[in-house]
Each structure stands twice: as structure tokens, then as C-alpha cells.
C-alpha positions in Angstrom: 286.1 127.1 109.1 283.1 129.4 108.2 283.4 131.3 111.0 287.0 132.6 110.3 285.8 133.7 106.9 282.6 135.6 108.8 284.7 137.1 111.8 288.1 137.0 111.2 289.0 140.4 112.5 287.3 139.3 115.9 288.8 135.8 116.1 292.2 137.4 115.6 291.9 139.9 118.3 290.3 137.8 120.7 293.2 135.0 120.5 295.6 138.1 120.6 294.0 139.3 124.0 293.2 135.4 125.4 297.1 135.5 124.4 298.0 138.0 126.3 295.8 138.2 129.4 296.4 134.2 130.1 300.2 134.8 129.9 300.2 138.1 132.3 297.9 135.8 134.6 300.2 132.8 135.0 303.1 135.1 135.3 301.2 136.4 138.4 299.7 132.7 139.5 303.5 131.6 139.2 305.5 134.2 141.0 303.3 135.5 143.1 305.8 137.1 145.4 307.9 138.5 142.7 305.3 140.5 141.4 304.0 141.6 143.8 307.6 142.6 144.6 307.9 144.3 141.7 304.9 146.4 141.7 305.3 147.5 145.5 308.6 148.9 144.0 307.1 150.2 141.3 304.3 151.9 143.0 306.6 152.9 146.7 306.1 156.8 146.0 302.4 156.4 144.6 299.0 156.8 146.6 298.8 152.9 145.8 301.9 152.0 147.9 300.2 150.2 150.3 297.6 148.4 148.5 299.6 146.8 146.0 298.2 143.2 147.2 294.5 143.8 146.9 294.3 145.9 143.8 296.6 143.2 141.7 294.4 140.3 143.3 291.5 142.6 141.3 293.5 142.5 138.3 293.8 139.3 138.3 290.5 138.2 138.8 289.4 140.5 136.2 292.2 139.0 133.4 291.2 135.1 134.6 287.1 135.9 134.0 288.6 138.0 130.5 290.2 134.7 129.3 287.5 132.4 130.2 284.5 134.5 128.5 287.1 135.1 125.7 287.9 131.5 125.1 284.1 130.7 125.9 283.2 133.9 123.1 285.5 132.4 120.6 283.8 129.0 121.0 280.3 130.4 120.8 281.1 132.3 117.5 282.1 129.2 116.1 279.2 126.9 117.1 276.6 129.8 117.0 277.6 132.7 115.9 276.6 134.4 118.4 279.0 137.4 119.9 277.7 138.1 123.5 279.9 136.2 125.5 282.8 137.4 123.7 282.2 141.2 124.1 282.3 140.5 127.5 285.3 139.0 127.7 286.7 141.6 125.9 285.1 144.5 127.9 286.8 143.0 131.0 289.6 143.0 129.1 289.4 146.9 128.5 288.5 147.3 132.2 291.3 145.6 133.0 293.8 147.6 130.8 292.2 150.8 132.2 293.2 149.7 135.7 296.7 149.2 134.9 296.6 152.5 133.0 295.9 154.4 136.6 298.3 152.2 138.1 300.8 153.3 135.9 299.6 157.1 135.6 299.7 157.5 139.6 303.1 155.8 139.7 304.4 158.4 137.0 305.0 155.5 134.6 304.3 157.4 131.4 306.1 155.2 129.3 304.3 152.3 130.8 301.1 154.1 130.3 302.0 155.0 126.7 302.5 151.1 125.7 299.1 150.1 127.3 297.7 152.7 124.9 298.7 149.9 121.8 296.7 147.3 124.1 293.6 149.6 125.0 293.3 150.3 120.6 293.1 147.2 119.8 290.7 146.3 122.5 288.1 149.3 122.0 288.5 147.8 117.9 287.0 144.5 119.3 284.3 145.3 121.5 283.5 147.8 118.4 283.6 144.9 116.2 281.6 142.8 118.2 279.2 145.4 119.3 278.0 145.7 115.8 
């Protein structure tokens, strides 16, 4: 496995992320109605109150494309080395996180905004990685 020994530091945070944003997107696939439950509770004194349905359909997508460019990246650094694909993913990874994070800063979540911090370092690490 050549490519481990020339990227591992990528490989590794791109599984960690396709880990990640593939779980949080069947959690939301699978109880649809719960979450969105969840977050129009979580959001019922914020300026997103009422579009709670739309903005985590947007989410969504964004995770879903994430993991497929991700899982596609990982696959082209193996064949070809090349990293294109992969940043991509990764960026709509970051784009993603940065949505939750004014989700959660609107809604006052400041300890929920804090722990997507952890997420967003080791994102920004990647794309700098692969940017390189």
C-alpha cells in the first residue's frame, strides 16, 4: 500500500471525516422526523426557527456530496495519486461544519459550537495537506 506510506496523514483524515459525515447523514436519512424534531427545538428562540427543514435538507446534501468526493478522493489517491477530488470533498466538508457552526452560534449553543471547533481543525489540516 504505497499510497499509505506517501499520504498517510490525508488517508487518515479523510476516512475520519467519510466516518463522520456518512454516519451524521444516515442518522438524518433514518429518522428524519426526529431530527428534525430535535433541531426545531434546538433552534425555537433562534432567527432559524422556522427554516429548520430546508437549511438541514442543505446540510445534508452538502455531507452526502462530502462523502462521495471523499470516498471517490481516497480512491483516486490510490490509483493515481492525484488529490483533486479529495480536497473537494473535504472543502464541502469544511463548508458544511461552518454551517452547523452558525446554526449553533444563532441558537446560543456555545458548547455545541466549541466541539465543532475539534471537527473544523482537523478539516482546515486536510484541505492544507491536500492543497499542497
Amino acid at each position: 500500500m504505497r499510497f499509505l506510506s506517501e499520504y498517510p496523514t490525508e488517508v487518515l483524515i479523510l476516512f475520519f471525516l467519510i466516518i463522520t459525515f456518512v454516519l451524521s447523514s444516515l442518522e438524518k436519512i433514518l429518522d428524519w422526523s426526529g431530527t428534525v424534531s430535535f433541531i426545531e427545538n434546538h433552534f425555537i428562540n433562534s432567527p432559524l426557527k422556522n427554516k429548520v427543514q430546508p437549511l438541514l435538507a442543505i446540510v445534508l446534501i452538502i455531507e452526502i456530496a462530502a462523502c462521495i468526493l471523499m470516498i471517490l478522493g481516497v480512491y483516486q489517491l490510490y490509483t493515481s495519486g492525484v488529490k483533486e477530488i479529495a480536497l473537494l470533498g473535504i472543502e464541502l466538508s469544511a463548508l458544511s461544519i461552518l454551517c452547523m457552526l452558525i446554526g449553533q452560534r444563532l441558537a446560543k449553543d456555545y458548547a455545541g459550537a466549541m466541539s465543532l471547533a475539534v471537527y473544523f481543525i482537523i478539516t482546515a489540516f486536510g484541505v492544507f495537506l491536500l492543497n499542497r
